[in-house]
DRENMAR-639446 format. One record per atom (N, C-alpha, C): x, y, z. Coordinates in steps of 0.02 Angstrom, whole numbers, plus 50000, padded with zeros to 5 digits. Layout:
% DRENMAR-639446
XYZ
...
This chain:
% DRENMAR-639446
494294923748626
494834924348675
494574927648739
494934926348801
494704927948872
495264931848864
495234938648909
495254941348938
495174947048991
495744948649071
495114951949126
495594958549125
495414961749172
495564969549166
495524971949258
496114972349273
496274973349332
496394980049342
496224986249391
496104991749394
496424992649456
497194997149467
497604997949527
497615005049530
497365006849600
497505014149591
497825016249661
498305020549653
498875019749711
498905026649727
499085031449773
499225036149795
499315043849740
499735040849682
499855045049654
499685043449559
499675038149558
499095035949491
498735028549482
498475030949455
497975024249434
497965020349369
497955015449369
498115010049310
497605004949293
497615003449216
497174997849216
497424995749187
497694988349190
497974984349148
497654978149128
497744977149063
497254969749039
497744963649038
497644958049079
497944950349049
497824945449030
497874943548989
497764936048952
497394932449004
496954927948984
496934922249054
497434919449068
497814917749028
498544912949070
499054916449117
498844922549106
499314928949173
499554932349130
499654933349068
500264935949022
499934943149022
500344948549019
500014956949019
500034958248947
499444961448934
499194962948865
499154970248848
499154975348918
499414981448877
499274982948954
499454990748963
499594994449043
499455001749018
499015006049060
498715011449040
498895014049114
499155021749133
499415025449182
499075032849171
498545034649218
498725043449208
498795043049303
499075049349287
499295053149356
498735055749396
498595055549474
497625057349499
498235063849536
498175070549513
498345076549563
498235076849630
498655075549697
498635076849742
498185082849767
498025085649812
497835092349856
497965091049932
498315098049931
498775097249998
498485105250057
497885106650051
497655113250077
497875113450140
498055110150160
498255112550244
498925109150261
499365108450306
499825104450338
499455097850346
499805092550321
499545085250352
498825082950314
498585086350285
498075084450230
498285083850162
498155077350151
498325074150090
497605072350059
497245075350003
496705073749954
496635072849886
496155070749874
495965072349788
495265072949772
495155075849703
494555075449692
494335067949673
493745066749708
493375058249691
493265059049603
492795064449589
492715063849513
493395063649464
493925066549497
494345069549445
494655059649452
494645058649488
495035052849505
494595044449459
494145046849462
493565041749409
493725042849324
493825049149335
494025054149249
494535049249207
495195050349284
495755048049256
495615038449248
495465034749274
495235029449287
495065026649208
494405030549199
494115029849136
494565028649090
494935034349086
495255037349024
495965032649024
496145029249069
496805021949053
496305015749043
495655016949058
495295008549039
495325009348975
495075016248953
495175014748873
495835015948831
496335018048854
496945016648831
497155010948827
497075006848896
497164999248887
496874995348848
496364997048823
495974993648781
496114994348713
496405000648671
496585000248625
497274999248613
497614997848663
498404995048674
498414988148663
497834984448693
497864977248684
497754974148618
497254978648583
497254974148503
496804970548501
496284968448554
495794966548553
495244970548599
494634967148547
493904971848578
493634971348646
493424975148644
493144975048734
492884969548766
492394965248701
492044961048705
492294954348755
493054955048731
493534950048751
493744949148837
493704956348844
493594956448939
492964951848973
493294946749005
492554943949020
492434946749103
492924949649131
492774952249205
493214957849207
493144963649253
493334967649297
493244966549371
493914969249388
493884970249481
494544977849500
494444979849533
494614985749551
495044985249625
495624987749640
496144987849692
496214992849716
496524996749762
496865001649766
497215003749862
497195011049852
497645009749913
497135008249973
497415007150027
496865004750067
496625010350121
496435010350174
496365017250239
496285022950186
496325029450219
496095033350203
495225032950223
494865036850182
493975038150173
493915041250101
493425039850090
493025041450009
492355041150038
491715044750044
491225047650075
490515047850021
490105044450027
489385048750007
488995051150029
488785055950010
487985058150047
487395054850040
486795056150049
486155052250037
486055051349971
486225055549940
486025058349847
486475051649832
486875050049857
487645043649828
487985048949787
488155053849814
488525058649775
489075060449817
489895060449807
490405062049826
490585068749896
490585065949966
490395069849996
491075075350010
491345078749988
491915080449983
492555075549957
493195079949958
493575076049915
493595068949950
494065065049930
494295055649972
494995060249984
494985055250063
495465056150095
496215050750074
496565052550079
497395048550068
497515043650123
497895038550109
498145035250187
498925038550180
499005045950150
499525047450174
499335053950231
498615055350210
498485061350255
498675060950342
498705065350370
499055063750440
498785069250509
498175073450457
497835078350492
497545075950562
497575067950575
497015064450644
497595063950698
498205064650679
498785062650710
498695065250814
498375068850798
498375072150883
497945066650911
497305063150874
496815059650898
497155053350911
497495052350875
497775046050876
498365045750936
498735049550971
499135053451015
498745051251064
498225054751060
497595055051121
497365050151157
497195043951087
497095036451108
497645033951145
498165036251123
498725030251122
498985030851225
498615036851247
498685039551293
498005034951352
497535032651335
497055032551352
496895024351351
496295020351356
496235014251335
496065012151265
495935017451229
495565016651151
496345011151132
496885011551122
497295007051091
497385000351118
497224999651183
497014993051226
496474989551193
495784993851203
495224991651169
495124989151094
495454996151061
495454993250978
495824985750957
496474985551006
497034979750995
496364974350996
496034974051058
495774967451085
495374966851031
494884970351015
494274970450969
494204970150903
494724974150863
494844973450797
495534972050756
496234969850826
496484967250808
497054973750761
496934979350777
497404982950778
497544990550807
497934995050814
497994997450866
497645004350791
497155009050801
497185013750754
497825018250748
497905020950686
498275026150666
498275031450622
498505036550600
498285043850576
497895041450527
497735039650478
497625038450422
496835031350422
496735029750480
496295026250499
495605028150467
495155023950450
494395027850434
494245030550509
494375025750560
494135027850640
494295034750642
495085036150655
495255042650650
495085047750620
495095046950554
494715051050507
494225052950531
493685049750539
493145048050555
492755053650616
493215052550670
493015055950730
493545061950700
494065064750667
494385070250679
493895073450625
493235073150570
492795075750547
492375077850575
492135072350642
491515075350703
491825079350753
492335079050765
492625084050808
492825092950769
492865091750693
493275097950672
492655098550593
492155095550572
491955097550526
491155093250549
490795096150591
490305090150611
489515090850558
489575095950511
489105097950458
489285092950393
489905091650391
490215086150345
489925080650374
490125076950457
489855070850469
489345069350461
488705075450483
488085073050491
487765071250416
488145073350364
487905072650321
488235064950264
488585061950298
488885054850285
488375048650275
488365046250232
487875041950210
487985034550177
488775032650155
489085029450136
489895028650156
490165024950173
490945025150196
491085021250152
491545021350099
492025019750062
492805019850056
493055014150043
493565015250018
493775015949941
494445016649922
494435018849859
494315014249806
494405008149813
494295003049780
493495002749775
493125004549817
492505003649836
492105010049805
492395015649789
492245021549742
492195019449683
492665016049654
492815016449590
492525008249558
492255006249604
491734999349611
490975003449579
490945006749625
490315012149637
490175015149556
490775018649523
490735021149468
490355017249419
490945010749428
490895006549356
490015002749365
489785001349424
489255000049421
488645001849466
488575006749505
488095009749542
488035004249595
488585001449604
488144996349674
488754997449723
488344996849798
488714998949841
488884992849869
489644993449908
489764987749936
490714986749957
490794982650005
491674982550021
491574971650009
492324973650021
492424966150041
492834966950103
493074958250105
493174958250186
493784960350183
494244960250157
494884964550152
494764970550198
494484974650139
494474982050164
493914983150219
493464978450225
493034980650285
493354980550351
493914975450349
494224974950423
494924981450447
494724986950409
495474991350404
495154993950489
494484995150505
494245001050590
493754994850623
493364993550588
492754991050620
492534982650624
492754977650617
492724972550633
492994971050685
492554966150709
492604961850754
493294955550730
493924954450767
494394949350742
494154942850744
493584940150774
493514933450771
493214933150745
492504935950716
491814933450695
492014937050605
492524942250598
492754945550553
492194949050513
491814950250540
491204956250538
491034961250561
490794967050544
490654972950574
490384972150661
490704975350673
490414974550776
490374983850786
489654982250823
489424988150848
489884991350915
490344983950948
490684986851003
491254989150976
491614988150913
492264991050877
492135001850853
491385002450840
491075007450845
490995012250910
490955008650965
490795011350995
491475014251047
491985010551038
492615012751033
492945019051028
492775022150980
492845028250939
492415035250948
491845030950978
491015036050976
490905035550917
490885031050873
490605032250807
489995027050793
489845025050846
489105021650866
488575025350786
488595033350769
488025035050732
488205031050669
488805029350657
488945029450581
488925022050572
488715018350612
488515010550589
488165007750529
487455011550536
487325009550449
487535013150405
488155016450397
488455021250339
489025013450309
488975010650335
489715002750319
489304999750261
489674999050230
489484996950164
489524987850165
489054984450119
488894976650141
489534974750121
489874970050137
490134963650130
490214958350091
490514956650040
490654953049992
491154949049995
491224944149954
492114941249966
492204945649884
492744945749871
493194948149843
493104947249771
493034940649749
492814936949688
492224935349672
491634937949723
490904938249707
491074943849653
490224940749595
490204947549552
489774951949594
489834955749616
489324963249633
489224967649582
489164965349507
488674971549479
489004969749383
488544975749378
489144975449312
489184983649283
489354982449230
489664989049206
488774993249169
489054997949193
488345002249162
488265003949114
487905006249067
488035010949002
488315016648993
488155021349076
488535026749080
489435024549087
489615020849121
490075019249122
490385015549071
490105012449025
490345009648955
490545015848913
490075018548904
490305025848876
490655029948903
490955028648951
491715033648936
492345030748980
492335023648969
492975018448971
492995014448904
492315013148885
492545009448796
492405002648829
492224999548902
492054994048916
491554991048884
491244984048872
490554981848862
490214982848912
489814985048898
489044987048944
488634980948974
488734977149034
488654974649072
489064967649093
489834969449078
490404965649072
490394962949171
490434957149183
490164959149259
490834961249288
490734963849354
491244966749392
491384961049474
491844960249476
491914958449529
492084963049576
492204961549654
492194965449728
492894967549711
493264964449715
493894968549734
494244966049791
494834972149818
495184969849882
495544975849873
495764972949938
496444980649985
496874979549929
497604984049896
497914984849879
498584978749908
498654978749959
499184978249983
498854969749994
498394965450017
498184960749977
498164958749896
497924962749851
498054959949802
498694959749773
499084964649786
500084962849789
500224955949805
499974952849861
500424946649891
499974941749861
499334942149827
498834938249795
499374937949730
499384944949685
499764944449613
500564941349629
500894941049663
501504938349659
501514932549694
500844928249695
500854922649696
501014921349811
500994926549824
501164925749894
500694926949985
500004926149961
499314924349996
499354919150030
499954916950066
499854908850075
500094909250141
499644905550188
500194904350239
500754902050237
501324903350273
502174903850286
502424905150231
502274911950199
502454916250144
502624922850176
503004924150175
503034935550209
503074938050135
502594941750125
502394945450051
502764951450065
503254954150018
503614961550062
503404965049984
503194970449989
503034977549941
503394982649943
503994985049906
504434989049924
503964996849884
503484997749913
503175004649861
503325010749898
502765013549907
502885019649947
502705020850004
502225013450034
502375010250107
502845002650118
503165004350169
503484997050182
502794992950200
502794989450143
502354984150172
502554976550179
502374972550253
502604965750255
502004962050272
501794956650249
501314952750278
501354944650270
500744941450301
500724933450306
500164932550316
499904925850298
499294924750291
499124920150354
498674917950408
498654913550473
497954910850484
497784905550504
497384902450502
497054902950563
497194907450593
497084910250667
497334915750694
496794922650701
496794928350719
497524929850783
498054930550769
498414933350806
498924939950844
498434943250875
498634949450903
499364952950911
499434957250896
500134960850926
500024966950900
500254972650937
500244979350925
500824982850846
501224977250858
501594979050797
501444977650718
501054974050719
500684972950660
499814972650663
499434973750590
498654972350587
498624967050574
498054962650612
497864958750592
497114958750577
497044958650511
496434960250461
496374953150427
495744955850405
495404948650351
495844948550302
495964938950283
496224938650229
495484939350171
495904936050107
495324935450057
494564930050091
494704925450123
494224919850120
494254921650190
493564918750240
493394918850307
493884913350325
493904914350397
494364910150434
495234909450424
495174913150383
496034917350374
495964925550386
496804926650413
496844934250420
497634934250376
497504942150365
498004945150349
498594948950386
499074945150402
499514950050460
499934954250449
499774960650450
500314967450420
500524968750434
501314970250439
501874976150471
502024981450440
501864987750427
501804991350403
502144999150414
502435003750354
502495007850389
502605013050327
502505019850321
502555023750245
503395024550242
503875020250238
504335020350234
504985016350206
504635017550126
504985012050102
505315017450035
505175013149966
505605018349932
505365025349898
505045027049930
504695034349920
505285039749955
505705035350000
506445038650033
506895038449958
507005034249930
507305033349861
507085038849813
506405040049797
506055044949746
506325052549771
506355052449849
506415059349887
507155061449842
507605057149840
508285057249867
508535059349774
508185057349738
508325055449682
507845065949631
507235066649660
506885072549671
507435079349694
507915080049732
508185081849792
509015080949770
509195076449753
510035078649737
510185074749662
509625072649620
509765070849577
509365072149507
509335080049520
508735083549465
509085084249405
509565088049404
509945088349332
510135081249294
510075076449338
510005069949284
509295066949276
509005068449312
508345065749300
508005070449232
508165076549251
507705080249184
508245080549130
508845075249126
509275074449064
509085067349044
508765060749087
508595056549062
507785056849007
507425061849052
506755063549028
507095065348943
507535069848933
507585072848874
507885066648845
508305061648840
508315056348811
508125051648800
507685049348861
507415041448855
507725036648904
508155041948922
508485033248971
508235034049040
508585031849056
508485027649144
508815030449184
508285034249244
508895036849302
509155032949338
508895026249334
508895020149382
509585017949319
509595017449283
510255013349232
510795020349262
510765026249248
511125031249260
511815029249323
511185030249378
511505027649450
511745021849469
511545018149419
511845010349471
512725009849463
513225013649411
513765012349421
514045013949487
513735019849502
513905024049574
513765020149634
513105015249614
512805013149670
513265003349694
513485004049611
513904996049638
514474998849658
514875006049651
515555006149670
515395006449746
514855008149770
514745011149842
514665003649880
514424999449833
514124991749855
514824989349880
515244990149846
515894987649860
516414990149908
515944995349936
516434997550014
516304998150064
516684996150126
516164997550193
516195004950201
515475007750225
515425013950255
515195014450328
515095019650347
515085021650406
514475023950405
514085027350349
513355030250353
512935027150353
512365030250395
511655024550425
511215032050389
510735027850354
510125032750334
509455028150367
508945032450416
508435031750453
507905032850410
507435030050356
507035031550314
506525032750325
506295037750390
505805042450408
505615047350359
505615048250316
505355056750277
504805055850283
504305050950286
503495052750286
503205049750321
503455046050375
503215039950416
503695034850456
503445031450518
504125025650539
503835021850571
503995015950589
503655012550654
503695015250721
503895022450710
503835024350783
503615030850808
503085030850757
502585036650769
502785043350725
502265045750734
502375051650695
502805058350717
503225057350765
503615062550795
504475059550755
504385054650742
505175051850705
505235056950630
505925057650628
506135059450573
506715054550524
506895057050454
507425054550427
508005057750445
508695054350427
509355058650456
509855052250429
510385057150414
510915052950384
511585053250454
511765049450473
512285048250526
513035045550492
513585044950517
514105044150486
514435046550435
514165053450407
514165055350337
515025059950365
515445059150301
516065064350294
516225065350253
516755071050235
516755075150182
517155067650118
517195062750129
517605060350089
516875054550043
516285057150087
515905050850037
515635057449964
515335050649928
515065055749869
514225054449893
514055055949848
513165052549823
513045046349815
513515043749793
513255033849774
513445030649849
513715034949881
513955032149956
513175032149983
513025038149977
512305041650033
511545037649983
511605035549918
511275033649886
511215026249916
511895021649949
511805017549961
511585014050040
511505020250050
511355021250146
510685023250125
510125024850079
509505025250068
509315019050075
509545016150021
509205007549990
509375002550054
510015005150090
510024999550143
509555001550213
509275007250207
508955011750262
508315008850234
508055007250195
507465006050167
507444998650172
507744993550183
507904988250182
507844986750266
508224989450277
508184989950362
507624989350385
507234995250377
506524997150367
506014987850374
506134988650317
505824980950289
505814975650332
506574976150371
506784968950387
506564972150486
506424977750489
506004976050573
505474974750545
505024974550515
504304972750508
504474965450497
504834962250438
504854955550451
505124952150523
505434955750557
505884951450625
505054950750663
504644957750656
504154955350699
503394950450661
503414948350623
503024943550612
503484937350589
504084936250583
504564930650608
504344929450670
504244933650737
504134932050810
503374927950830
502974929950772
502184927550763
502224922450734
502434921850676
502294914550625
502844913250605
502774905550578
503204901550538
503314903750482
503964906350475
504064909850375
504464903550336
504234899650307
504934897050237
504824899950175
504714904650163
504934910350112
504744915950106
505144919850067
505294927450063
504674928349990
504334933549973
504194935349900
504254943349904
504374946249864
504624952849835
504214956449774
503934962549797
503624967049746
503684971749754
503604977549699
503554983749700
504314985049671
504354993449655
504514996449594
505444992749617
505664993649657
506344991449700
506564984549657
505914977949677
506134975049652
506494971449606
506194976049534
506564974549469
507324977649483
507714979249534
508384980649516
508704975349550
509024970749511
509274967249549
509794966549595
510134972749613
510494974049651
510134974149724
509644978249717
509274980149765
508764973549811
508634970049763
508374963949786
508694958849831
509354957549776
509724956449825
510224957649923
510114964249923
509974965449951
509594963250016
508924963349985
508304960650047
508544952150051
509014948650007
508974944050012
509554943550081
510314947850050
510704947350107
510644948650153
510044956450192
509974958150253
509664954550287
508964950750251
508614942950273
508834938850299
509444938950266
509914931150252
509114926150266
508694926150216
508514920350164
508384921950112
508164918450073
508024916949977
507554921549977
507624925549921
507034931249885
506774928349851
506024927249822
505794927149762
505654931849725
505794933749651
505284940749634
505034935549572
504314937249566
504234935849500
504004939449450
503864934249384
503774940949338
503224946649316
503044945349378
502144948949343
502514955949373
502594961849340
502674967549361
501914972249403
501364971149370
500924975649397
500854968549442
501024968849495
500554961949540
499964963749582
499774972749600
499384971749644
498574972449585
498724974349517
498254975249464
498204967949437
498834963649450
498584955849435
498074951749510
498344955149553
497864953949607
497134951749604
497104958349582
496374960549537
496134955749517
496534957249451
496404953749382
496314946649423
496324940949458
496364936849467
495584934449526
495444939649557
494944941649594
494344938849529
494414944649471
493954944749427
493794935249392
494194934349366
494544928549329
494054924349377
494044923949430
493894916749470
493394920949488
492894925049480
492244926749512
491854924249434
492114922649366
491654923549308
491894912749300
492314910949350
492504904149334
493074901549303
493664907249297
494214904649245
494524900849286
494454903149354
494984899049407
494504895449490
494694890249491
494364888849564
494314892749626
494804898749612
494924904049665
495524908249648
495374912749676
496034918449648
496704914849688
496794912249737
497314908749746
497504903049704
496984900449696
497284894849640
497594895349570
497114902949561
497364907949514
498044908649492
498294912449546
498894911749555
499304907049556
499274899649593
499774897749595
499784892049505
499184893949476
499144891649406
499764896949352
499684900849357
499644907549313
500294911649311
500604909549394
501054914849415
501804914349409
502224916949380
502814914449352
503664915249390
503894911449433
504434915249476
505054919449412
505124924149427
505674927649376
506484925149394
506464925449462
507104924349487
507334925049568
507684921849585
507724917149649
508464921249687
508524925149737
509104928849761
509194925749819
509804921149823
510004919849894
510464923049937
510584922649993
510994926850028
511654923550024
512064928850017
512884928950022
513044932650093
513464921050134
513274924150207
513874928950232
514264930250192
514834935250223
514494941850213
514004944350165
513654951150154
513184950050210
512834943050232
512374944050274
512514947150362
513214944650368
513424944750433
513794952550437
513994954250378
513984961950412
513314965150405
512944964450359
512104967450373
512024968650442
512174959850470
511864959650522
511964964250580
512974964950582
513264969850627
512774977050606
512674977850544
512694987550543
511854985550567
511374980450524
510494983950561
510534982850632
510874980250671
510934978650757
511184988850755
511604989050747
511824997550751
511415001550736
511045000150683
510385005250652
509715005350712
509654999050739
509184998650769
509435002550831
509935001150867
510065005650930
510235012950907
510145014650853
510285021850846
509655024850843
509275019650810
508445023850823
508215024650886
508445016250920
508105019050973
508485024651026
508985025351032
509405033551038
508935037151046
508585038650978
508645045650924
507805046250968
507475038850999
506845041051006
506405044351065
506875046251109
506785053751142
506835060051133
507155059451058
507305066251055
506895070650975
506565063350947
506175066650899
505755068650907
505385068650974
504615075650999
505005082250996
505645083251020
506005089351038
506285091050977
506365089150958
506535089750857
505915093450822
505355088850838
504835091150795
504535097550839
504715098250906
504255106150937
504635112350911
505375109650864
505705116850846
505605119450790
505015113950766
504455118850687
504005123150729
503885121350762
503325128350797
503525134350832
504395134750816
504585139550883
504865145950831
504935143350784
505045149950730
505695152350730
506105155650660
506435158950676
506605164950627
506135165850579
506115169250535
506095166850477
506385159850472
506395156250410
505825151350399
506015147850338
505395140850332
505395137550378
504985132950419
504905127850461
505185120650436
C-alpha cells in the first residue's frame, strides 16, 4: 500500500498527517510549538523545540494509521510563510525563528512606506513589504542586533527548517522564495530586489530553488530515529502554507479565489501573467510562468478565538470537562441572532487590517438590549467583511467563476454560508479538512510519480463536500451593511494613529 505524509505547521501547532494515495486521511497527529513573546511586537519560538514537537506527531501519526512506515512512499513539509528561521555557518539555529505574526519591523516598514522603497519593491518584486517581511526582519536585525546579522549564513523559512531537519539539505522553493527577493518576471532571486533594502550582503545567505515536487533529499537516520520514519523515505521541497491550502482544496487554478478563513484572512488566484497592485502579492505560483495573487491580512477568525477566549471562558472550560463543542454550544445563540437585523458592525482588527498597523478592532452600534449571540454575530460577519475586501480587490484584477473555502470557519455551515451570501456567489468547501497538510501531501505524491503533478493531484483525488449558494434577499442586505462597514473604517482611519499614541501617554494603569 502507498501512502504520503504531509507536515503543516502553523503559528501555533504543527501537524503531520498521513493519506491514502486516493486523498482519504489515515490518521492526524497535533502538538502545540509554545509561543515567546519577550518584548512588545515580538512573536518567537524555539527552532529546536519546534522540530521536537514535529517529530513527536510524525510518530503519532504513524502509529494512528495502522500501517508501517515502510508504506510512506514520500514526505513534503508546509507551513506558515514570512517570518525568518536563520543559520549560522555551523548550519546551526541562529537564534530563535521569527513569526509572521511578529510586528517588531513595523517602524521600518512606516519608514519605507514614507520614502520610495514601496514604489521600488511594488515594481521589482511585485509587492509592497510589510512588518513581518524577511526584508524587514532582515534590515530591523542590522539596524538593532548587527552581531546577529553578521553572523547569518542561511535564510530560511519554516517549511525550509523543518526540510533541513528531516534531511540536512538546504534549499526553498519558488513559493516561498518569492515572499522579499525575486525578481516578478524572471521569478528569481534579483540582486536589484536586495539592494532595495541594503541587504546587498545577504545575497548568498538565499537558499537554492526547487519546484515544490522535486525530491531534495531524504530522510536521515538521525531523523528516522526520532519520527519512526524509514530512513531514506525521499522528501520532497515543499511550499508556502497558504499555497498548499488552495493546492489541498483543489483551488490552484486560474479563475478560482482560494479564501482561508484561519488566523490570517487569506484570498488568492492563480494568473498566467505577473500582475501588480499594492493591494495584493503577487508571488510565484507552484510552476514557472504562473503567479500567486494574495490579498491578505491577520484578520480573520483568530477575532472569533479572541471573542470566544474573552467572554466565553466559563463555557469553554465546561465543554473541555465534557467533551463537547463550544462551537455546538453557541450556534443556538448564533442562529437566533442570524434571524434579526442589528445595528452592530464589528471591525476585525485585534491583530492586524488592511490598513496598517495603527487600525484597531471596535464594536459600533452595540445597546443595552443586544446579548452575546448578537455581538457573536457582528464577529463572523466582521470577519467575512474582512474576506470580502480582499476578494472585491482581486475581482478588480482577474476573472473569478468560483469561490473555494478553507480553514477552521469553514466546517460550520452557517458560517460558510455566509461567505456565500456576502459574495453573493457559490461557495465550495470540500472535504479534505487538513487541506494545507494535503497540499503537501500532494507536492510529495507527484515528486515520487503517484500523480502527473500536484495539481492534477488534486483535481484526481479532491472531493467537493458541499456547494453554498447565495440567498439574494440575505445578499442585498449584506450588501447595504459591508457598503456601511466600509465607510465606517474609512471614518475611523484618521483617527487610529491618535488612538494608538494614547498607549504611550500613560495613566497609571495597563496600556
Amino acid at each position: 500500500m502507498s501512502s504520503l505524509l504531509g507536515i503543516d505547521n502553523g503559528l501555533t501547532v504543527t501537524k503531520a498527517v498521513i493519506f491514502d494515495a486516493d486523498g482519504s486521511q489515515l490518521a492526524v497527529a497535533r502538538r502545540r510549538v509554545p509561543q515567546s513573546m519577550p518584548h512588545a511586537r515580538w512573536v518567537e519560538r524555539d527552532m529546536a523545540g519546534l522540530w521536537q514537537a514535529t517529530a513527536e506527531a510524525i510518530g503519532e501519526a504513524i502509529a494512528l494509521s495502522g500501517r508501517p512506515a515502510s508504506d510512506i512512499k514520500a514526505v513534503a513539509a508546509t507551513a506558515h510563510g514570512d517570518g525568518v528561521y536563520l543559520l549560522d555557518r555551523d548550519r546551526r539555529p541562529l537564534g530563535p525563528g521569527v513569526l509572521s505574526l511578529d510586528s517588531r519591523a513595523g517602524e521600518i516598514v512606516d519608514r519605507w512606506s514614507q520614502g520610495p522603497v514601496f514604489t521600488e519593491a511594488l515594481a521589482v518584486t511585485g509587492q509592497v513589504p510589510h512588518a513581518s517581511s524577511p526584508s524587514s526582519l532582515l534590515v530591523w536585525l542590522k539596524e538593532n542586533d548587527p552581531e546577529r546579522f553578521n553572523r547569518i549564513a542561511h535564510i530560511f523559512a519554516c517549511k525550509d527548517w523543518l526540510r533541513f531537519c528531516l534531511t540536512g539539505t538546504i534549499g526553498t522553493d519558488l513559493t516561498e522564495a518569492s515572499t522579499s527577493f525575486t525578481n516578478i518576471r524572471t521569478q528569481s532571486y534579483a540582486p536589484e530586489a536586495m539592494r532595495i533594502f541594503g541587504l546587498e550582503a545577504l545575497f548568498e545567505a538565499l537558499p537554492p530553488v526547487a519546484h515544490s515536487a522535486d525530491i531534495v533529499g531524504n530522510v536521515t537516520a538521525d531523523a528516522a530515529a526520532l519520527t519512526g520514519l524509514a530512513e531514506g523515505t525521499p522528501v520532497a521541497c515543499g511550499l508556502h502554507d497558504v499555497t498548499a491550502s488552495a493546492l489541498g482544496m483543489g483551488g490552484h487554478e486560474e479563475g478560482v479565489v482560494s479564501i482561508v478563513a484561519g488566523t490570517y484572512s487569506i484570498n488568492e488566484i492563480v494568473s498566467a501573467d505577473p500582475r501588480v497592485d499594492p493591494r495584493w502579492f503577487c508571488r510565484n505560483a507552484i510552476d514557472r510562468r504562473r503567479w500567486n495573487n494574495m490579498s491578505i491580512s491577520p484578520a480573520s477568525t483568530a477575532n472569533y478565538d479572541w471573542f470566544l477566549d474573552t467572554l466565553c471562558r466559563s463555557e469553554q472550560d465546561e465543554t473541555k470537562r465534557t467533551g463537547g463543542s463550544i462551537h455546538e454550544m453557541l450556534a443556538a445563540e448564533i442562529d437566533v441572532a442570524l434571524g434579526k437585523t442589528s445595528t452592530i458592525f464589528f471591525h476585525p482588527y485585534l491583530f492586524g487590517s488592511p490598513y496598517g498597523n495603527a487600525a484597531s478592532a471596535s464594536f459600533l452600534g452595540l445597546h443595552g438590549w443586544h446579548d452575546r449571540g448578537d455581538m457573536l454575530k457582528a464577529v463572523l460577519e466582521g470577519i467575512v467583511f474582512n474576506h470580502r475586501t480582499h476578494v472585491e480587490a482581486l475581482r478588480d484584477g482577474f476573472a473569478v467563476r468560483e469561490v473555494r473555502l478553507t480553514g477552521g470557519g469553514s466546517r460550520n455551515p452557517a458560517f460558510a454560508q455566509m461567505f456565500a451570501d456576502v459574495l453573493d456567489m457559490p461557495v465550495i468547501v470540500t472535504s479534505t479538512d487538513e487541506a494545507a497538510a494535503f497540499g503537501a501531501a500532494l507536492c510529495a505524491g507527484a515528486a515520487v510519480g503517484l500523480f502527473a503533478s500536484p495539481q492534477q493531484g488534486a483535481r484526481v483525488v479532491s472531493k467537493v463536500s458541499r456547494e453554498y449558494l447565495p440567498d439574494r434577499a440575505r445578499s442585498a442586505v449584506f450588501e447595504d451593511r459591508f457598503s456601511l462597514y466600509c465607510r465606517i473604517a474609512e471614518s475611523l482611519k484618521p483617527l487610529w494613529p491618535k488612538i494608538e499614541r494614547l498607549a504611550g501617554q500613560g495613566t497609571g494603569g495597563a496600556a
